[in-house]
C-alpha positions as CSV (number, residue, x, y, z in Angstrom):
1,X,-1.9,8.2,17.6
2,X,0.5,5.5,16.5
3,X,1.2,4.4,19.6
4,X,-2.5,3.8,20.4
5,X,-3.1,2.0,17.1
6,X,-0.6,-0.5,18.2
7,X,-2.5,-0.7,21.4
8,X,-5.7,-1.4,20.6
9,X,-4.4,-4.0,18.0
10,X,-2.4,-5.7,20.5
11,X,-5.8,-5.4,22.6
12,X,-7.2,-7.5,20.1
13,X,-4.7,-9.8,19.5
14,X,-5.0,-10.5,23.0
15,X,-8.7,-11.5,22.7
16,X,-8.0,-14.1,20.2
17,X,-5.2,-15.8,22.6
18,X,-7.5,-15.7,25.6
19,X,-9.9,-17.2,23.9
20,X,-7.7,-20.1,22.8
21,X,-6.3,-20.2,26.6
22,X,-9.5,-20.5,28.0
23,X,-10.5,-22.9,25.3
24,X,-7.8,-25.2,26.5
25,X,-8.5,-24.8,30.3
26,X,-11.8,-26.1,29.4
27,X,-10.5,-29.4,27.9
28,X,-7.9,-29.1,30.5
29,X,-11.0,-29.1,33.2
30,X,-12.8,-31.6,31.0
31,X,-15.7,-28.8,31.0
32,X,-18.6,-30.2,28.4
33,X,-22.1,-30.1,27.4
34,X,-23.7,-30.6,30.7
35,X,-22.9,-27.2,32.1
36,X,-25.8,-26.4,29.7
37,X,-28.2,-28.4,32.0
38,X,-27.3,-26.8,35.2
39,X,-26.8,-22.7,35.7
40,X,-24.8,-23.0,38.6
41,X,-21.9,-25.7,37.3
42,X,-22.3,-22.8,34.6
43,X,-21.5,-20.4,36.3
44,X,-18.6,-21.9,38.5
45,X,-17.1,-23.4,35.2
46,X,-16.9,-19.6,33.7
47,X,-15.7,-18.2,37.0
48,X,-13.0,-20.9,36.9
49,X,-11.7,-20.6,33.2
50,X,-11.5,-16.7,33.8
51,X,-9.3,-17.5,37.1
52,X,-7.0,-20.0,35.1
53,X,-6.3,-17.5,32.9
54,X,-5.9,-14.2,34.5
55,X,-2.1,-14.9,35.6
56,X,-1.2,-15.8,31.7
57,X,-2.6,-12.8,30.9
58,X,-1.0,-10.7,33.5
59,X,1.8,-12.5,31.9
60,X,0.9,-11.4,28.0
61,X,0.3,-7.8,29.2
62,X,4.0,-7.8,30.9
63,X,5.4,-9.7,27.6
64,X,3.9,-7.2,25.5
65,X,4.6,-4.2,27.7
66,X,8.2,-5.6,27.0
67,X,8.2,-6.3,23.1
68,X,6.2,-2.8,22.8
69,X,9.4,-0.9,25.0
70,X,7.1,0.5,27.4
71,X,8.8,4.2,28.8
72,X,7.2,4.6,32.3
73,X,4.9,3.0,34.6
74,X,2.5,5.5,33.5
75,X,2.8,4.3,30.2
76,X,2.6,0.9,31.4
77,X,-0.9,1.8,33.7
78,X,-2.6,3.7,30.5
79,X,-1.6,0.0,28.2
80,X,-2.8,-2.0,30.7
81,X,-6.3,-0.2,31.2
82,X,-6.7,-0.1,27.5
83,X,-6.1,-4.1,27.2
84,X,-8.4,-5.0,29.9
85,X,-10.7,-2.3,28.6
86,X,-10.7,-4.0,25.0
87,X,-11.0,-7.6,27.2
88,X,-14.3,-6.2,28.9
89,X,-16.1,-4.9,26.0
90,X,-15.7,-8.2,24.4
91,X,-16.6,-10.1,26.8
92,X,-19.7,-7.8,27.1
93,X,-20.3,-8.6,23.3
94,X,-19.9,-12.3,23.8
95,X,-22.2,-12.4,26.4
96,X,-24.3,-10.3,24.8
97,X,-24.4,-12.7,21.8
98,X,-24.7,-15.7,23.9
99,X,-27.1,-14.7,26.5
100,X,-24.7,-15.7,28.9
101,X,-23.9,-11.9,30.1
102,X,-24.7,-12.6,33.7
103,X,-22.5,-15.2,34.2
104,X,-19.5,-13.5,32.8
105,X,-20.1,-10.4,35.0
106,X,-21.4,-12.6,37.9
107,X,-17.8,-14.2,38.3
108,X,-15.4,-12.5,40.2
109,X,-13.1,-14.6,38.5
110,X,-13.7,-11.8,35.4
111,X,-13.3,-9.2,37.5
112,X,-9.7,-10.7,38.6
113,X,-8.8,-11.6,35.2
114,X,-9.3,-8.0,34.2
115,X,-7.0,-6.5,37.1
116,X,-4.6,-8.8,36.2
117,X,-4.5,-8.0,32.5
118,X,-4.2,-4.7,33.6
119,X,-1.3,-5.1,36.2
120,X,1.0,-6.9,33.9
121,X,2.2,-4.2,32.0
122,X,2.5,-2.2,35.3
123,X,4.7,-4.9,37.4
124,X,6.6,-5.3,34.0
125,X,7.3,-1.2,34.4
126,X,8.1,-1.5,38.2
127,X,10.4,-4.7,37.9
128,X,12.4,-3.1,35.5
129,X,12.6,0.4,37.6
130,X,11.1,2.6,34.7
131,X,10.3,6.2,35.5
132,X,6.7,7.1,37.0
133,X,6.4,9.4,34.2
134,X,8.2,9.6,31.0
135,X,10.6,12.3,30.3
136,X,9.4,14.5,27.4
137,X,11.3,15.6,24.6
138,X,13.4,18.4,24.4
139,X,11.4,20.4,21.5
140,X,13.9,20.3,18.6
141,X,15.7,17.8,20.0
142,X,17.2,15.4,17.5
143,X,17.3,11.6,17.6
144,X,20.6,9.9,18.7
């Protein structure tokens, strides 16, 4: 239960530094008010700040698969989906909120930035030759 506290938190946490990564690829991209006027430049500027950042955030999810001493690549899989998972339903609140749901989920971009938030943790696990599955405890067993 712990374990997935600490997830879901870190789930979060990674909302809030997306958001300020995306944020600065839009300066970065000099993206400003007129993609109001036009749907389409819309839509390719959201598809592009969703492709800038999906590699820092396969990137996070590895860091933080890392910091949070990640077991197995199973482990790794089940961190990953729940990150990416968190990601989607707030994008799907933000778009909600904005009206701007159909260009979110109308850039493969998202849909890129989501498998890569999920793979980081995993390609973390497999660099670093952890076990498919993690051992369990011996019951009774005692710490070292």
């Amino acid at each position: 239960m712990r374990k997935t506290l600490i997830d879901v938190f870190v789930g979060v946490a990674f909302i809030i530094i997306v958001t300020i990564l995306q944020f600065i690829a839009s300066l970065l991209f000099g993206i400003g008010d007129e993609i109001y006027d036009d749907p389409a430049l819309r839509g390719r500027m959201v598809n592009l700040l969703f492709l800038a950042t999906a590699l820092p955030a396969a990137f996070l999810g590895a860091v933080a698969a890392h910091l949070l001493k990640t077991a197995s690549v199973g482990d790794a899989a089940i961190r990953g989906g729940v990150w990416s998972g968190i990601q989607a339903v707030s994008f799907l609140a933000m778009g909600l909120l904005n009206e701007t749901t159909g260009f979110i989920f109308g850039a493969y971009g998202f849909y890129l930035f989501l498998i890569a938030m999920a793979a980081g943790p995993v390609v973390y696990a497999l660099v670093k030759r952890l076990p498919v599955k993690a051992v369990p405890e011996a019951p009774g067993a005692r710490p070292e």
